[in-house]
C-alpha positions as CSV (number, residue, x, y, z in Angstrom):
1,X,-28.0,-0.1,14.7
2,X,-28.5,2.2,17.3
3,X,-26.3,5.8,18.2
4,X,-25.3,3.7,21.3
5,X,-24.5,0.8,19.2
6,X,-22.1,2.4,16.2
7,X,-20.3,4.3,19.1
8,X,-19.3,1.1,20.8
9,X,-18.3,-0.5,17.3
10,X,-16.3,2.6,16.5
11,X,-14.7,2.1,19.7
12,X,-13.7,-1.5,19.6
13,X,-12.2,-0.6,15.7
14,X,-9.5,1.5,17.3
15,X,-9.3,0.4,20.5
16,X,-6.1,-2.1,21.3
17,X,-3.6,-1.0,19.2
18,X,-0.4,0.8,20.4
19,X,0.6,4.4,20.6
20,X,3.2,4.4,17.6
21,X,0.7,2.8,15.2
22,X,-1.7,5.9,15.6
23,X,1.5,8.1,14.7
24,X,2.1,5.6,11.7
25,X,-1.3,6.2,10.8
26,X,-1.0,10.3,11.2
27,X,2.0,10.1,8.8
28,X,0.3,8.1,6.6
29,X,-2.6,10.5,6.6
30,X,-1.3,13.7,6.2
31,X,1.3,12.1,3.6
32,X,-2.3,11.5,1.4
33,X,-3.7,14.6,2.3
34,X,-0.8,16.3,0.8
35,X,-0.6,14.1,-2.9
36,X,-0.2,16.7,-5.4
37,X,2.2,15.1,-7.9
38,X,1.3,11.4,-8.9
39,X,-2.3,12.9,-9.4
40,X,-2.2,16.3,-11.5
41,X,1.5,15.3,-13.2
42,X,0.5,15.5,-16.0
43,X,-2.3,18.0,-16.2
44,X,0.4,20.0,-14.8
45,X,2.8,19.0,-18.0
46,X,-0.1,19.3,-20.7
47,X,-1.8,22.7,-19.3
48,X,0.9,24.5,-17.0
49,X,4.1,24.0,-19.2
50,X,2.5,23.0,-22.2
51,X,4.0,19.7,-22.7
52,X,2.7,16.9,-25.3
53,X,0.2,14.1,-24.1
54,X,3.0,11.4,-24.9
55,X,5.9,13.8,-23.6
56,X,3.6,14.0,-19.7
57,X,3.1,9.8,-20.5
58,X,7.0,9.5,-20.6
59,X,7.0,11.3,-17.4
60,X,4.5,9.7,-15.6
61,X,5.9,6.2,-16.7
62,X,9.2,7.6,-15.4
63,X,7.5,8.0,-12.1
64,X,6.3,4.8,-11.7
65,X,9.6,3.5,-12.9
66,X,11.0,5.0,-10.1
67,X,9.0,3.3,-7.3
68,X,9.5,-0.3,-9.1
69,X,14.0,0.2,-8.9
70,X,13.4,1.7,-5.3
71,X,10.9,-1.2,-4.1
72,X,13.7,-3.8,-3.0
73,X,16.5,-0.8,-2.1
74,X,14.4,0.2,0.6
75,X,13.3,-2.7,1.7
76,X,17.0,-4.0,2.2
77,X,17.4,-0.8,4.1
78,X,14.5,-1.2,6.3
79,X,15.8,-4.4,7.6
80,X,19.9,-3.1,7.6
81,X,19.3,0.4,8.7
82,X,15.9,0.0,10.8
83,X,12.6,0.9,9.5
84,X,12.6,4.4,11.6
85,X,16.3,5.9,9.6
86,X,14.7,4.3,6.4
87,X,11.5,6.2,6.6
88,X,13.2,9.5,7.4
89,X,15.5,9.0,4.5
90,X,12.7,8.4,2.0
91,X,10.1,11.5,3.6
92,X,12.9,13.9,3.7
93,X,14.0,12.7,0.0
94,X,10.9,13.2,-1.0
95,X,10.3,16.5,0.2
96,X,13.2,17.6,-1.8
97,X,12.7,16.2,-4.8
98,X,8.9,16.9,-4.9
99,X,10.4,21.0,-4.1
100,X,13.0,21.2,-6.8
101,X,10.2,19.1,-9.4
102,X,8.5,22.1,-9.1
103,X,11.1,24.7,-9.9
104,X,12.4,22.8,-13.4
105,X,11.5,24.0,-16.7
106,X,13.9,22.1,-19.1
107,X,12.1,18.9,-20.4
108,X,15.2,16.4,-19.6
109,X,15.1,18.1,-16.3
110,X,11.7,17.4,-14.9
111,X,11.9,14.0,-16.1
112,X,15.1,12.9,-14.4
113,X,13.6,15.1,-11.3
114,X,10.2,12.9,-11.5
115,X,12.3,9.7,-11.6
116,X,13.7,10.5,-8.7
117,X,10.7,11.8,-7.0
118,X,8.9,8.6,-7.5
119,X,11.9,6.7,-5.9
120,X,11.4,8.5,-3.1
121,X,7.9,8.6,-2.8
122,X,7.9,4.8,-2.5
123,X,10.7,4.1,-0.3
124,X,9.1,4.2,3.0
125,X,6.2,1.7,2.1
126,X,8.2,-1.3,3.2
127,X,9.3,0.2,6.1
128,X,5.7,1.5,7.4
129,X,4.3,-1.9,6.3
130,X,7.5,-3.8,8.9
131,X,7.4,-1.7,11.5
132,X,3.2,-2.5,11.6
133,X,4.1,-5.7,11.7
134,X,6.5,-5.3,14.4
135,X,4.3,-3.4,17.1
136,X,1.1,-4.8,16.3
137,X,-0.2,-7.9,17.2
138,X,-1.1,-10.7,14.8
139,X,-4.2,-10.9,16.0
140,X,-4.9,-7.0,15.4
141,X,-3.0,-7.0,12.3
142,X,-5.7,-7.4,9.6
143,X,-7.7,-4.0,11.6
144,X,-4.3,-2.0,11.5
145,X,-3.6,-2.5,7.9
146,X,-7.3,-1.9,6.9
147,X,-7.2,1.3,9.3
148,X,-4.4,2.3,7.3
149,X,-5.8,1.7,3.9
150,X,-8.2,3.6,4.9
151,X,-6.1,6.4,5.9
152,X,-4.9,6.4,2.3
153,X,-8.1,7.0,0.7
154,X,-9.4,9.5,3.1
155,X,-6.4,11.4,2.8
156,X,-6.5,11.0,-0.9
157,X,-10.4,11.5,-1.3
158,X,-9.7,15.4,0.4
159,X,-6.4,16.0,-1.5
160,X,-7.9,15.2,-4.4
161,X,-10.8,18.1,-4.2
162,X,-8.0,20.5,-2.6
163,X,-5.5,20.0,-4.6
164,X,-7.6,20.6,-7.5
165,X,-8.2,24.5,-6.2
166,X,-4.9,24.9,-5.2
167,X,-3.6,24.1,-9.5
168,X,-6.2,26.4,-10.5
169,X,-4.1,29.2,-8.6
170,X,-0.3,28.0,-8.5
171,X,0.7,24.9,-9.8
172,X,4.4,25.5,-7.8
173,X,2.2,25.8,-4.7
174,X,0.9,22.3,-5.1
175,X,4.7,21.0,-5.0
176,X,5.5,23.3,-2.1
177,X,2.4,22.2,-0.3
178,X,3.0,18.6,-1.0
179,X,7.0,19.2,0.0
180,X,6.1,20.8,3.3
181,X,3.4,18.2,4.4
182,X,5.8,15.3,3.7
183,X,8.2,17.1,5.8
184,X,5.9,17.4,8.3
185,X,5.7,13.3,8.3
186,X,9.3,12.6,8.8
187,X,9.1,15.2,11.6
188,X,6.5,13.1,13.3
189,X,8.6,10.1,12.5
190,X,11.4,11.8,13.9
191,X,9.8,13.0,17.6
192,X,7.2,10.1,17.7
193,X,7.9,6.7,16.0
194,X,10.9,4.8,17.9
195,X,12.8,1.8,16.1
196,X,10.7,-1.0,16.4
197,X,13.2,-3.8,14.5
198,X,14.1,-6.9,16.4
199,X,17.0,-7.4,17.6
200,X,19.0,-10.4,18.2
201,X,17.9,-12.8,21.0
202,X,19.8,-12.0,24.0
203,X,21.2,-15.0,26.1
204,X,22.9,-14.6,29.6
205,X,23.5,-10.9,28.4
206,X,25.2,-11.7,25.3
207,X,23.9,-11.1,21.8
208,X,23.0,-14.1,19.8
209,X,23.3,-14.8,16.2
210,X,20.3,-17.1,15.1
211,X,20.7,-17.3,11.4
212,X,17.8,-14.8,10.5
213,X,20.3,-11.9,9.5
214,X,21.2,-14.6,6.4
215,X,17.8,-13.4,5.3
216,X,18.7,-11.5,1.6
217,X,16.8,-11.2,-1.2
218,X,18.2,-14.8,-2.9
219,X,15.9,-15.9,0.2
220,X,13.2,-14.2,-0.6
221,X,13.3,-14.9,-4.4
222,X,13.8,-18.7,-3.0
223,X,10.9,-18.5,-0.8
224,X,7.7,-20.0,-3.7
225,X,5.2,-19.4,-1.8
226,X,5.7,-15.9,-1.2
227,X,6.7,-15.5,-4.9
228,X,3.3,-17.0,-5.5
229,X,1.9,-14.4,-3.7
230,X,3.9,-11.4,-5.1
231,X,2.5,-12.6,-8.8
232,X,-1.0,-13.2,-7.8
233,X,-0.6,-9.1,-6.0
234,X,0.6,-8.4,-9.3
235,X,-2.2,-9.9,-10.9
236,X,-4.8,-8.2,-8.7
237,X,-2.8,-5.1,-8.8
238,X,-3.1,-4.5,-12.8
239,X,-7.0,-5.5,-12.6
240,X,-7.2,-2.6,-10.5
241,X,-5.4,-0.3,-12.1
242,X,-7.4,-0.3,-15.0
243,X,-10.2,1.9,-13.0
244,X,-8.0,4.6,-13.3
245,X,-6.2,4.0,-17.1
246,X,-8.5,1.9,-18.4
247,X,-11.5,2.9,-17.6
248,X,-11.4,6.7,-18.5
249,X,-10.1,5.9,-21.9
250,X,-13.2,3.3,-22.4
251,X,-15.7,5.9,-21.4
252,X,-14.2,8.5,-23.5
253,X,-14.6,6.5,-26.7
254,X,-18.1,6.2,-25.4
255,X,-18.9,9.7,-25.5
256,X,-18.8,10.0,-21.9
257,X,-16.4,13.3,-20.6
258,X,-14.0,13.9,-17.7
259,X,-17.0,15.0,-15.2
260,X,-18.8,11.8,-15.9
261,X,-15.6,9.9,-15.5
262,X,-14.8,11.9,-12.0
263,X,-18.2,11.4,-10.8
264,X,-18.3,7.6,-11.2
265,X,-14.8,7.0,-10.1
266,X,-15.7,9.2,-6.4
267,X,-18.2,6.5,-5.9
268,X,-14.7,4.3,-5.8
269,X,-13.3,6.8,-2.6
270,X,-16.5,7.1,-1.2
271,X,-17.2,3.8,-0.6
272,X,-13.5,2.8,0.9
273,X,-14.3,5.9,3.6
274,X,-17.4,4.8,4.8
275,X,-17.8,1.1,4.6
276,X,-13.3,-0.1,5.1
277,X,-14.1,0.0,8.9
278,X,-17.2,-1.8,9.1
279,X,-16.5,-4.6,6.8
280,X,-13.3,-5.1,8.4
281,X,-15.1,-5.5,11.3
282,X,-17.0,-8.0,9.9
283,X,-14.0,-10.1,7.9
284,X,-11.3,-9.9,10.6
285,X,-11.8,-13.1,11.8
286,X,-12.9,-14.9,9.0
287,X,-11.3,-17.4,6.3
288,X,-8.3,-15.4,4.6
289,X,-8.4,-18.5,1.8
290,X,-11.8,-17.7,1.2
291,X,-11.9,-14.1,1.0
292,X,-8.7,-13.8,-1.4
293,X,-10.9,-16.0,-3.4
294,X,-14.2,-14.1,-3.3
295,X,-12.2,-10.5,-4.0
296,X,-10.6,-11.8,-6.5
297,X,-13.6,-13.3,-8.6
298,X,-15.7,-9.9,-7.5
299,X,-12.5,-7.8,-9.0
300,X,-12.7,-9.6,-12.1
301,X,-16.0,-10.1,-12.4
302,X,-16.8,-6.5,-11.7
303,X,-14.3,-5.0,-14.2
304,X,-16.0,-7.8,-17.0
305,X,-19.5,-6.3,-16.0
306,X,-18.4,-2.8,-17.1
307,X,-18.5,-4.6,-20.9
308,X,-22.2,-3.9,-20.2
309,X,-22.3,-0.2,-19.2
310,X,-23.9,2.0,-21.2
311,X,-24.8,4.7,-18.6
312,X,-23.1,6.4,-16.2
313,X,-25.2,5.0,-13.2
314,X,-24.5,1.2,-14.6
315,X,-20.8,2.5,-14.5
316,X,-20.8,3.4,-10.9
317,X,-22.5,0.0,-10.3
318,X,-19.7,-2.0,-11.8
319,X,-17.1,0.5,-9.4
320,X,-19.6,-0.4,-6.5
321,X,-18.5,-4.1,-7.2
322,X,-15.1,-4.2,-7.8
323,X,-14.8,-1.4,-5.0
324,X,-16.0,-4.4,-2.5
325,X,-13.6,-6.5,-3.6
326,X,-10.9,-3.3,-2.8
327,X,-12.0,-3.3,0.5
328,X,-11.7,-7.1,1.3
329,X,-8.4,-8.1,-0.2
330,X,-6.1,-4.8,0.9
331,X,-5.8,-5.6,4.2
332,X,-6.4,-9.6,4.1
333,X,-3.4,-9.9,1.5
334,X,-0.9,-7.2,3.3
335,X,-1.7,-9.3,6.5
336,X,-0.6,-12.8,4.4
337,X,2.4,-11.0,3.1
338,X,3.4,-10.7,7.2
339,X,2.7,-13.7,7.7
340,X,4.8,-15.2,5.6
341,X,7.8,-12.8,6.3
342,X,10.4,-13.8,8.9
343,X,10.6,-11.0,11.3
344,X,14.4,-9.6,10.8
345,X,13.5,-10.3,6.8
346,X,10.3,-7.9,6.7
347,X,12.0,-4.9,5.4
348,X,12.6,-7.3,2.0
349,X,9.8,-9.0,2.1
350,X,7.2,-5.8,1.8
351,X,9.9,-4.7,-0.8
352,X,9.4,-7.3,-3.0
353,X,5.3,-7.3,-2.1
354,X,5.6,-3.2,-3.2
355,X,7.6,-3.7,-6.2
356,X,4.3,-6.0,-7.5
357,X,1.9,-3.0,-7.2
358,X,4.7,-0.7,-8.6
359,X,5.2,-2.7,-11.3
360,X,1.6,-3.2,-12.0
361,X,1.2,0.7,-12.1
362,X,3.5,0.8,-14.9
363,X,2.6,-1.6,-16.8
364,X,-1.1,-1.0,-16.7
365,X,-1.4,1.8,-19.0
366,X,0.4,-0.1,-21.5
367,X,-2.2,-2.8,-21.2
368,X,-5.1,-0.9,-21.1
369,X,-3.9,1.4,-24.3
370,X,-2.9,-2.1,-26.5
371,X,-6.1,-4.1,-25.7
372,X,-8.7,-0.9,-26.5
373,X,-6.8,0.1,-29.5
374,X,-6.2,-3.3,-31.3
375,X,-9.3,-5.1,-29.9
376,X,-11.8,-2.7,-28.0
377,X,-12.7,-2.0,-24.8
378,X,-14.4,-5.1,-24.4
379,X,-12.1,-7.3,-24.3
380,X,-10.0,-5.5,-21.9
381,X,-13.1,-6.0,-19.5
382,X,-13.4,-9.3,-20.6
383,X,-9.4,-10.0,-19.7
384,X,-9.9,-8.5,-16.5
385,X,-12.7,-11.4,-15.4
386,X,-9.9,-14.3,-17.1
387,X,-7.5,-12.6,-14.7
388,X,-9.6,-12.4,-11.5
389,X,-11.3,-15.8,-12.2
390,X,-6.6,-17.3,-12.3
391,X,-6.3,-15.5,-9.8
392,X,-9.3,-17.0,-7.3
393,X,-7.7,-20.6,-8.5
394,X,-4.3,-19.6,-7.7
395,X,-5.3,-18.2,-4.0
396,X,-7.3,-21.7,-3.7
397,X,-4.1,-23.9,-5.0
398,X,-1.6,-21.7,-2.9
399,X,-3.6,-21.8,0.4
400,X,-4.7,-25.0,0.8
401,X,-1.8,-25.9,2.7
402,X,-0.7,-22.8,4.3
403,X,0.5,-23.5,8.0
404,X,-1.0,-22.3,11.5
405,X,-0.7,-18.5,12.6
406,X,2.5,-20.4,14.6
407,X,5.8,-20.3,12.9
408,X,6.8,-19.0,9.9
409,X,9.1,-20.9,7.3
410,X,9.0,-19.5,4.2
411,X,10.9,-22.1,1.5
412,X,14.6,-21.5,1.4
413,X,14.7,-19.8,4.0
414,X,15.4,-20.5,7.9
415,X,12.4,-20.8,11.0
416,X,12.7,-18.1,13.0
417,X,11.9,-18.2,16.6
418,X,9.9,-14.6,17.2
419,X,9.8,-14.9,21.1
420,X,12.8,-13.2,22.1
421,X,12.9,-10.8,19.0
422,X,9.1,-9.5,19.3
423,X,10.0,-9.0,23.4
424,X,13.1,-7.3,22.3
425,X,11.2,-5.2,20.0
426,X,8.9,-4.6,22.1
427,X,11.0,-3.0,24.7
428,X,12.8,-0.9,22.3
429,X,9.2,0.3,21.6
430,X,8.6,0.9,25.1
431,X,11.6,2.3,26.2
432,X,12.0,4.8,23.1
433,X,8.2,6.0,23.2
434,X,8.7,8.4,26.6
435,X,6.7,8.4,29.9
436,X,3.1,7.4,28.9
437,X,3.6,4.8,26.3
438,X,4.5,1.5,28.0
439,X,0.9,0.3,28.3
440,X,0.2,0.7,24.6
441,X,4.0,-1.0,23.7
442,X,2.6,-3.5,25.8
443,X,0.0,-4.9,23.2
444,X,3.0,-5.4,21.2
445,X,6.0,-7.1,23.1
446,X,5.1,-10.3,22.4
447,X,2.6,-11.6,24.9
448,X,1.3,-13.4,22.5
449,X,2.4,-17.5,21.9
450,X,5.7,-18.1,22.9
451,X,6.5,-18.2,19.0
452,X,4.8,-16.3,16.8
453,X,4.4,-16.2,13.3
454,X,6.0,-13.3,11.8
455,X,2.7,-11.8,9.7
């Protein structure tokens, strides 16, 4: 492709989407770019305070704990509250927590603080997942979410190296650095990011209730297909967790060390930063059955392959694989998730959706560890391609059937009509963005189909 060429695709990947997304997408960013704790927690337990190996596990799992009990809280808030207060609540949260984390010496002490750190940590993921879904439109909404994924790595791929320097000097300037930078998010949230949840359809100047504020979590627990979807997440969720608990352990007992290790895993990061854009430029507006199916068979199936690795190049092949299959399903599965969330119910929805990765996280290591040390490594690669292969079938059952891009009815739940909420949102956008950003909230006020699916 030509210099001419790649500019004009760069162009039309961010072209089209609204002002506030773009400061979504700078909070997201810097938030990565400032990860300190979930990645050195427990070097910084072991080395620094000199901590056991199962006391810094405790911890960790703590962590993770945390996220899974705050998954559905904020997510209830995000649709009571309004996604903007929710995400301020969570960053500021955090920035405490992650500030005091730093400062605690007693052993009882850091791990209540770490609990409470990875509560916080998590509970703006529902709310910048709804409020996507409210200013972007559905027809954009697979390029944001990929855009945004990729935000996550890039921001993680730098942090990563940086944060590495910065814990050789002062571990307690890694939580202060991380503190301030997440600050720094909820003061762009803050100055930049309006509400953007619906309100109630407005009739001859009067505010009307249409049954979507009966939206709770009995609904969304009633709602099977979605369910279905939260367990096959799950599913995909602890496949890939096992590049980061699993797979270390495995090459370990190989031989292999903690350089070889780091320098087949980067391949992982690398990959997501230079080839998320382009092949979501290339997927976007293609079968979502078909490429839930494909990911999940290549996340399986490229896990199983690592049974074969002997070599720390065959290793990075195997990532290269299941990396791929990273790349497709993030933002084709966040985009279902929308889909099938009524609009004044996404706040709950993406909390339920959340809780499956958190609760994947945590339970993960315990897989990985039980598998390798009862039946080898093998087998744990060979469970991952069982796992990816269920959940290819269970995408292929669950979507046969799934409605138009139209309406959305989840099961037990109630059709909501999105016209007069997206415009209504829409103008909230508009009207709280300042002189300037009308012509962006206007690629998100619903000038879509009358009624609109809500994901």
């Amino acid at each position: 492709m030509s210099v001419a060429g790649l500019r004009r695709a760069a162009r039309e990947s961010v072209s089209g989407l609204p002002r506030q997304f773009w400061w979504l997408w700078t909070s997201t960013l810097v938030n990565r770019l400032g990860a300190f704790v979930a990645t050195f927690m427990a070097l910084y337990l072991t080395l620094d305070r000199g901590y056991s190996a199962s006391y810094a596990g405790l911890v960790v799992a703590l962590h993770g704990l945390g996220g899974v009990v705050s998954s559905l809280g904020a997510g209830v808030m995000t649709d009571r509250l309004g996604r903007r207060p929710t995400m301020l609540i969570a960053q500021t949260s955090t920035a405490v927590s992650v500030a005091v984390l730093g400062f605690m010496v007693h052993p009882v002490a850091i791990a209540t603080v770490a609990f409470f750190v990875g509560m916080a940590s998590n509970a703006s993921r529902p709310a910048v997942q709804a409020m996507m879904a409210d200013i972007v439109r559905p027809e954009d909404r697979v390029r944001a979410f990929s855009l945004n994924y990729w935000a996550i790595n890039l921001g993680f791929a730098v942090s990563s190296a940086g944060a590495g320097f910065v814990a050789e000097y002062s571990y307690l300037a890694g939580f202060l650095g991380e503190a301030a930078m997440t600050l720094f998010c909820a003061v762009v949230v803050f100055m930049k990011v309006p509400e953007s949840r619906p309100d109630k359809p407005v009739v001859s100047g009067r505010a009307v209730d249409d049954g979507a504020d009966e939206v709770r979590l009995s609904t969304v627990l009633r709602d099977g297909r979605f369910m279905s979807v939260v367990g096959l997440s799950f599913v995909i969720a602890l496949i890939f967790q096992q590049g980061y608990v699993g797979l270390p352990v495995a090459m370990g007992a190989d031989g292999f060390s903690s350089s070889d290790f780091g320098t087949a895993v980067a391949v992982n990061g690398v990959l997501i930063v230079v080839l998320q854009i382009p092949v979501t430029r290339f997927i976007q507006h293609r079968d979502p059955r078909r490429l839930l199916i494909v990911s999940s068979l290549l996340a399986g199936y490229g896990f199983g392959l690592t049974a074969f690795a002997g070599s720390v190049a065959v290793y990075a092949l195997t990532i290269c694989v299941w990396t791929v299959a990273e790349i497709v399903n993030a933002p084709i599965q966040s985009s279902l998730v929308v889909r099938l969330s009524p609009a004044r119910g996404r706040g709950r929805y993406q909390g339920m959706y959340t809780m499956s990765w958190s609760a994947a996280a945590l339970i993960a290591p315990l897989m990985s560890g039980l598998v390798i040390d009862r039946f080898g490594a093998q087998w744990l690669w060979s469970a991952c391609a069982v796992l990816g292969t269920g959940a290819a079938l269970g995408y292929w059952l669950l979507m046969r059937n799934l409605p138009g891009e139209d309406v959305a009815v989840p099961e037990g739940g109630s059709r909501v009509a999105e016209s007069g909420a997206a415009v209504a949102s829409g103008a909230a956008v508009a009207s709280g963005a300042g002189a300037g950003a009308g012509a962006d909230a206007d690629t998100a006020d619903g000038t879509g189909p009358a009624v609109e699916r809500a994901g």
